[in-house]
N, C-alpha and C positions, 0 to 999 in steps of 0.2 A: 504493500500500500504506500503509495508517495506521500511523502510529508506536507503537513497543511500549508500552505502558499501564504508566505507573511505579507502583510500591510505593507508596502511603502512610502517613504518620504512621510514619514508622520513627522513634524514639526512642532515641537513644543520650546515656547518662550519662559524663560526663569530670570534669575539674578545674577548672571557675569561675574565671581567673586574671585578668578584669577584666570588671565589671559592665556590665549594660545589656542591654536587648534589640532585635535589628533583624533585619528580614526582607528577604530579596533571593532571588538568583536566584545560581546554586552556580558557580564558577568552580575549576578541578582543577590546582591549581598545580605540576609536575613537575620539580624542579630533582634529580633521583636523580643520580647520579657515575655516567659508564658503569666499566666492568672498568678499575682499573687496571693502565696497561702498565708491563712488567718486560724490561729486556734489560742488557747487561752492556755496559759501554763498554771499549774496548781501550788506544786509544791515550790519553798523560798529554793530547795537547792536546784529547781530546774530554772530557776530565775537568774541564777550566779552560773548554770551551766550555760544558758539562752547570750548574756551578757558577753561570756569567754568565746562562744559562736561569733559573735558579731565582731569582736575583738579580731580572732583570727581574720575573719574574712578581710577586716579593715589591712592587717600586714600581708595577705593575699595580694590584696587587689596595688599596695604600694610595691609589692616584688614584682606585677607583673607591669605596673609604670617602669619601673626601675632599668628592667629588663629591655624594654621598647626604649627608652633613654640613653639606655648602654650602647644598644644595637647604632641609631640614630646619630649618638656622637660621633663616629665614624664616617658620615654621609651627607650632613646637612649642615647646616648654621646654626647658630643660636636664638633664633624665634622659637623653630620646635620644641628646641631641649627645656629651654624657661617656659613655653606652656606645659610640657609634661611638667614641671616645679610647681606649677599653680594649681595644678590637679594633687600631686603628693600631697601639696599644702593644705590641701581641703580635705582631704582624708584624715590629716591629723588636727583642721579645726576642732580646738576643743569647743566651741561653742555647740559645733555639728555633732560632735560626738556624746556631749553632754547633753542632750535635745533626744540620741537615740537610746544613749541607756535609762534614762530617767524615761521615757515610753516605756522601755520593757518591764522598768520595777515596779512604776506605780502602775501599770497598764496590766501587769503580767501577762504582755503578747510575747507572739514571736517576735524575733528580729527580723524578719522581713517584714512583718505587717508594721512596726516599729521605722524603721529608715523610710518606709513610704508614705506615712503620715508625714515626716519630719519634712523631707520632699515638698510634700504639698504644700505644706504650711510653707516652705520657702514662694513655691508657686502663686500663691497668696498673696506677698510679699508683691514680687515684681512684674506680678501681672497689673498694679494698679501704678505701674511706673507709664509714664505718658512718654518717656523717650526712648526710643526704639534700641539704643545702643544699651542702656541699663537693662533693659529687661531683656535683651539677649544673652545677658550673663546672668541669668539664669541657665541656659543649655550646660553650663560646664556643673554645677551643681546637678542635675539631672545625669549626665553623663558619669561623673564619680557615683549616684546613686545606684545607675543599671549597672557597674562595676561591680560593689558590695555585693546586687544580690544575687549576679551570676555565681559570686563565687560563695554565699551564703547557701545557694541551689548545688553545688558543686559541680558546678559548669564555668569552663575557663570560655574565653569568648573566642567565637569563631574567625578564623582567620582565612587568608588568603595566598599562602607562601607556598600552599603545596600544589598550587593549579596549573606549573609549569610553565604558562604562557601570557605573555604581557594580555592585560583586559582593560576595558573601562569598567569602573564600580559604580552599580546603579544601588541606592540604598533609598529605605525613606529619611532617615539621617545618619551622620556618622557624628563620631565623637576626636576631636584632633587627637587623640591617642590612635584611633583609625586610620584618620589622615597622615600622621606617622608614620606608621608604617606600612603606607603605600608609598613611602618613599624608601624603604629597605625591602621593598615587595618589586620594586620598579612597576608600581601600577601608571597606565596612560593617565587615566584622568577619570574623574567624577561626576556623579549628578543625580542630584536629593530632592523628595519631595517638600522638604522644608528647611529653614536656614536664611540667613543673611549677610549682606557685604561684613556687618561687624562682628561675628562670633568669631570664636578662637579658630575652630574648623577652615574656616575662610583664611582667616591669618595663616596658618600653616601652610595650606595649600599655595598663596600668594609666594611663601617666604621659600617652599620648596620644589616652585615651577611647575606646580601639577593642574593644568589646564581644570577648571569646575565649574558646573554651574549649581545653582542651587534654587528652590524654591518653586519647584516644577510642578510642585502638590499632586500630579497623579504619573510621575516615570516608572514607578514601581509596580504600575496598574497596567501600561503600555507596553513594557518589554519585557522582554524573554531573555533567560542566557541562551548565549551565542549568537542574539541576533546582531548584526551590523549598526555600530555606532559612528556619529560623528557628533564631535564638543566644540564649540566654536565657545572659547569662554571670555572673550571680549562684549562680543554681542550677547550673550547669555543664551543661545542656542542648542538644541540636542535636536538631531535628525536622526530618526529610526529606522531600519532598511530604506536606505537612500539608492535610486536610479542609477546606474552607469552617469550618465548625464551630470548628477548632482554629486555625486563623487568624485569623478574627473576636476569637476570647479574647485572643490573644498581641497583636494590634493595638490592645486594650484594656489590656495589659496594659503597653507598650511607652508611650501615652501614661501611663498611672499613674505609670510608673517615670522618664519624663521631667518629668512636674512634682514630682512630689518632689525628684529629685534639682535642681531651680531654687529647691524652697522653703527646702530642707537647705543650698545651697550658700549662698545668700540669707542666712541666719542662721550659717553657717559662724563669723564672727569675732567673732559676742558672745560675752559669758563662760557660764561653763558653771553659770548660777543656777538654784534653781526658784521657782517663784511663791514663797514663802512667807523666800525672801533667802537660801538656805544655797547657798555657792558649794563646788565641786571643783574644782581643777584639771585640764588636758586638755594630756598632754605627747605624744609620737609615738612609736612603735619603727620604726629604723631597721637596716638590714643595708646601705646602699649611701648615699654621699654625695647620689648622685643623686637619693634620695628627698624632700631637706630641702625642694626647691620645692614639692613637692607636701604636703608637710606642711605650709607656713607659706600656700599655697592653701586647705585643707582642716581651718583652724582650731588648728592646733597652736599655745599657748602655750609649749614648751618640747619639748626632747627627752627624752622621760623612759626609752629606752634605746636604746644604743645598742651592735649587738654588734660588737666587734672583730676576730671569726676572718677575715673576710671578707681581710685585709689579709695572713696567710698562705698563701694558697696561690699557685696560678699561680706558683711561686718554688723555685728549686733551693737557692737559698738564702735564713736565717733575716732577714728584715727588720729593718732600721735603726732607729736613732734617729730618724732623718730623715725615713724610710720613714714612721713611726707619726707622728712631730708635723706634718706636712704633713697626712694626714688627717685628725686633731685640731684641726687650727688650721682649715677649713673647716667643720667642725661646734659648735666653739665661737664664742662673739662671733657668728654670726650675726645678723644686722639683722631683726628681729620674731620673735626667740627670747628669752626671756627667762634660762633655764638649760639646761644640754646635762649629762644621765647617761652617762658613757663606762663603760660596764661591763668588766672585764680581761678577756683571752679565756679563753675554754671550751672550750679543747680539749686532748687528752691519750689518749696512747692510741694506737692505731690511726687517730684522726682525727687526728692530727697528723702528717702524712705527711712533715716537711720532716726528720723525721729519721729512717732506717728502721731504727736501734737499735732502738726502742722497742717491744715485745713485741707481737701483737695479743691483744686481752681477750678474755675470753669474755663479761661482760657488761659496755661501757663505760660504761653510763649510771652504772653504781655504782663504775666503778674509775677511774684514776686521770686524774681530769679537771678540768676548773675550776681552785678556788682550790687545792686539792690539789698539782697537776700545776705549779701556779706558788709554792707553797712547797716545791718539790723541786729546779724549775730555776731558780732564785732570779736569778741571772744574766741569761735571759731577762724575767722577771719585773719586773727593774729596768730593764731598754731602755723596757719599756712604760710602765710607771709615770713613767720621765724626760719622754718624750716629753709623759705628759698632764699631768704638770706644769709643763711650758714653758707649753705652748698655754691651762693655765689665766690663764695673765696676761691672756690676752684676754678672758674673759667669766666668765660664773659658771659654773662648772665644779662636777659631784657625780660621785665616782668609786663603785664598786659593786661589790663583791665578791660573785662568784656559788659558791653550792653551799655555803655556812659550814653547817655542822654541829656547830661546836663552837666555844666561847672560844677554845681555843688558837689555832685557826686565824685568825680576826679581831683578835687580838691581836697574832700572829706577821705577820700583812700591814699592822697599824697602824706596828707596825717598823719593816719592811721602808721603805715609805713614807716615812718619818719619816728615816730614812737616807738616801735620795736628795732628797729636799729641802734635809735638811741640804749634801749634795753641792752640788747646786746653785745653794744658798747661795752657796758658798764658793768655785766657779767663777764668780759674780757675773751669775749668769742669773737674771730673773724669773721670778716663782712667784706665784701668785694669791695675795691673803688671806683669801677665804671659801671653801676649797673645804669642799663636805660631804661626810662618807664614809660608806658604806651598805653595809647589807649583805643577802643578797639571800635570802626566808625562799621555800625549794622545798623542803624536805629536812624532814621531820617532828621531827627532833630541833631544829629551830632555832624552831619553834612552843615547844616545852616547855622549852627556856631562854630563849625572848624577853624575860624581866625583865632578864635578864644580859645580855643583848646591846644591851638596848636603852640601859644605861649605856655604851657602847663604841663607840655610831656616832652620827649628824645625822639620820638616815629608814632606815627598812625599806623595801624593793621587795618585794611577794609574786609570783615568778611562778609563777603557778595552774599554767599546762602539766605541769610537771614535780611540783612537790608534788599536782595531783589526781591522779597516776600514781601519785606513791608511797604515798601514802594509803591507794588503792582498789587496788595490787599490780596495777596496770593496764598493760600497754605499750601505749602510745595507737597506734600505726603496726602494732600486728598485729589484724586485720583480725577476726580468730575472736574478740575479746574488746573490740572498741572500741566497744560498744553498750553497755559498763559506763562508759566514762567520761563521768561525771556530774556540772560544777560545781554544781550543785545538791543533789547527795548531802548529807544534815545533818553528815557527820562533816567535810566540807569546807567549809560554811558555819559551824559552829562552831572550828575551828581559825582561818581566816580571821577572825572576829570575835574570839580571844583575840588574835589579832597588835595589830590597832587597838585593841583597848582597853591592850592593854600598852604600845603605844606612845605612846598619848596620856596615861597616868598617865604615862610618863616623858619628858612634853613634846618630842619629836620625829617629825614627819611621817611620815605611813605612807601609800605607793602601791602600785598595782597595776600591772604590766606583762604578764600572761599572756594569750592570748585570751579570756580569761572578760572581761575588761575593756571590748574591742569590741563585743562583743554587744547590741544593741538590749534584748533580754530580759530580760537581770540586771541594768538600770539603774537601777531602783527599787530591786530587795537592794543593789547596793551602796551605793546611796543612803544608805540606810539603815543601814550600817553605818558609815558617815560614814566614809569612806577620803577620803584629805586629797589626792590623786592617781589619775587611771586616766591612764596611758598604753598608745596602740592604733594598727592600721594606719592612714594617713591616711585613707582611704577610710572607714572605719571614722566620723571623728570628726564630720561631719556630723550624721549622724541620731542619734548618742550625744547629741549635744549638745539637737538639736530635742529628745526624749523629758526629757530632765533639765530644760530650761527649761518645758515643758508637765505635770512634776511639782511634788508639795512633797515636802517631806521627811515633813510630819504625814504624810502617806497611806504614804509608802515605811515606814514606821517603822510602821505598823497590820499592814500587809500583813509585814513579817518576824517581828514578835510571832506570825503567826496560823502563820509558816513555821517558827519555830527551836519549834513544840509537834509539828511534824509527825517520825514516825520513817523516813516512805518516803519515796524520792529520786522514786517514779514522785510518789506525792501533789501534792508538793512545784513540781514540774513543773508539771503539772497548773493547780495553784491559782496560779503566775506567771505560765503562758500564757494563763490565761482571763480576771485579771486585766489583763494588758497589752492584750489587745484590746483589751476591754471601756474602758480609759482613754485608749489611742491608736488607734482602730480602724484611722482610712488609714494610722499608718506598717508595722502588721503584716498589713495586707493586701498591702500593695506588696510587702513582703521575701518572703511566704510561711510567715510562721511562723505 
């Protein structure tokens, strides 16, 4: 009997969470939890035996990180290895571990039915987080939970070393200990029915070149092992038995995208000139220590930002002095960084979970977040600021005040600041002598007093993200109205251009750190607006750089004359994409734009 005749060319769109394209043959990775067991324990000695269960399984499930670590050190960077450290780390949260056995004593359950309560209750937690980056780190807390109770079940977790032959892994998620070791697996590449650009998984993959998409919510439901894949993980693409036709292209398309990225990577660490001598600098956005190799790989000159929420969660309680200058002191003074932006954190609200006082908003972006939220808990506010001032003794150090809206506000944190230096002083701890301080233009009222601001700090940060939203009355994450947002709209292109001219009449640096910044496309506008800074995803700073070196400024500067006479945003488009081919054709053939 012949085999049943598979589907072609099914096309499914997801989330793009590390570039490249490669084509294999589909492997169905099933690592699901069966039903957790639930039964009551009687006696106290089975409650001390239940306890020492869980015990073991917790150094289980750290032998077998350890192990994947050990393997990995040998073959990768340092992103993977510090995310295997942050899973160890969670296995020996005592706060996590204090939560399951206090379940089993006063509960007298099992330990499975025990860790999966405690789970939940995490899920609880950061399901009521409105920002998409915090409550993604939840997945790594889920992921150390399916650990424990595989091996609680005494089931080590299924693997993929013994299949012989290079595959793509189709899962509904994976867990970066997964992603791991498809990098000691020499797996092609992935793609999950759930997941996002900011979970660890995604980092990993990024940091270990393994082409993935994620977010595909039904690939597990579509494919078959062995059927014919193709990962376009730029575009966020998965093709399932693809045509002669369509394979042919993608096999064209897969060389394209591999020598570019050799010629991109290849000029990676010149400076970021164009033909005609006008230099920018090229800093990194960072959300994870682990990123800094890959940014100092991938041409970064500095770190031009770097967000600190990251360092609150996972935490029942409010982090240290210590807590903050230990990851401070790793991203400052690093060896082929030249300066590090620590920006204060941005959170407040409802996204600050470590305190459940605090009201949920009805709209957080507007209420009480950022610099706001840290001249209200002044207290907290000073833990952090101490910290980045220790760590500034080690290197050049720029701190960055996010969301200012007003004088008062940058004035009242020049204070605040000024205060704990002075402290510090006087407890005879060093403190840098060049730090610079900034302040960070999203907020449209910080465009229309930029003369007054720009007497009051060292550089402006514009990040585009959030001022093109408030601009254009846009919420970029709701889906019925994100076809409006438009770095290109003139009313964003002229605001942008009064920040740098304001700031260079008042002789102080002006950068960029939004995603407008990365983009291939706007390389020539911003060019030409002569911004003295872009900082962007590592990945990102290759081909930014190749386009800016294969410019001048005379052209970028003709081409925004002919954009800042135009009133339409479609126009506008229009004449920068027809223009950028037309100057770099192979780099915007390869990306797709």
């Amino acid at each position: 009997m012949a085999p049943e005749q598979s589907v072609k060319n099914i096309v499914l769109k997801g989330i793009g969470v590390s570039p490249g394209v490669v084509i294999g043959k589909a492997y169905l990775f099933d690592r699901r939890d069966s039903q957790i067991s639930f039964y009551k324990l009687g006696k106290a000695s089975l409650v001390t035996k239940e306890v020492k269960r869980f015990r073991d399984a917790l150094r289980a499930s750290e032998a077998q990180l350890r192990d994947v670590k050990s393997r990995l050190s040998e073959v990768a960077g340092l992103e993977p290895l510090h995310i295997m450290d942050v899973h160890i780390m969670l296995l020996k949260d005592r706060s996590f571990v204090r939560n399951v056995v206090q379940r089993i004593k006063e509960m007298s359950v099992n330990a499975e039915w025990a860790v999966s309560m405690t789970i939940d209750k995490y899920r609880e937690l950061f399901e009521k987080m409105e920002d998409e980056y915090l409550r993604d780190r939840f997945s790594d807390i889920r992921y150390v939970g399916q650990m424990i109770l595989r091996h609680l079940a005494g089931r080590r977790q299924e693997t993929i070393s013994s299949l012989g032959e290079r595959v793509i892994v189709i899962a509904s998620d994976l867990s970066p200990a997964d992603t791991a070791q498809m990098m000691i697996d020499k797996v092609l590449g992935f793609a999950t029915d759930i997941g996002s650009k900011t979970s660890h998984t995604a980092i990993v993959a990024r940091s270990i070149a393994i082409p993935a998409v994620v977010g595909l919510e039904k690939v597990t439901r579509l494919v078959r092992t062995n059927d014919d894949i193709i990962i376009d993980g730029a575009a966020g693409l998965v093709i399932v038995n693809p045509d002669p036709e369509i394979l042919h292209r993608y096999e064209e398309k897969k060389r394209l995208y591999q020598t570019a990225r050799e010629v991109s990577l290849k000029y990676a660490k010149f400076p970021a000139v164009t033909k005609d001598r006008y230099k920018i600098q090229i800093g990194c956005n960072i959300e994870f220590i682990e990123e800094i190799s890959s940014a100092i790989t991938h041409g970064a000159e500095g770190i031009g930002l770097y967000r600190t929420e990251f360092i609150y969660i996972n935490r029942e309680e409010l982090p240290t002095e210590e807590d903050h200058f230990i990851n401070y002191r790793r991203v400052i003074g690093v060896e082929g960084l030249h300066w590090s932006t620590i920006r204060t954190f941005d959170l407040g609200g409802d996204k600050y979970f470590s305190d459940p006082k605090l009201a949920k908003e009805m709209n957080p972006q507007m209420g009480l977040r950022a610099i706001r939220f840290c001249l209200q808990e002044v207290n907290l506010f000073k833990v952090q600021l101490r910290a980045i001032l220790r760590a500034s003794a080690f290197g050049k150090t720029r701190i960055l005040f996010p969301m200012i809206s007003g004088i008062e506000e940058i004035r009242a944190a020049k204070r605040i600041l000024s205060e704990v230096r002075d402290d510090l002083r006087m407890e005879g701890k060093a403190v840098g002598d060049d730090i610079e301080i900034g302040a960070m233009i999203e907020v449209p009222s910080a465009v229309v007093i930029a003369e007054s601001l720009a007497k009051e700090v060292d550089f402006f940060s514009i990040g585009t993200n959030d001022l093109i939203q408030y601009v254009l009355a846009i919420d970029r994450i709701n889906d019925r109205v994100s076809y409006l947002y438009e770095p290109l709209h003139p009313a964003v292109l002229k605001l942008i251009k009064e920040v740098v001219d304001v700031g260079h009449r008042a002789g102080i640096h002006v950068a960029m750190c939004g995603e407008m910044a990365g983009d291939p496309l706007y390389a020539m506008i911003l060019l030409a607006l002569e911004l003295d800074e872009l900082s962007m995803n590592p990945l990102a700073i290759p081909k930014v750089k190749e386009i800016i070196r294969a410019a001048t400024l005379r052209d970028s500067k003709k081409l925004l004359k002919e954009v800042m006479k135009m009133s339409s945003a479609t126009e506008i488009r229009e004449l920068v994409e027809k223009t950028m081919r037309e100057k770099f054709p192979a780099a915007f053939a390869v990306n797709g734009s």
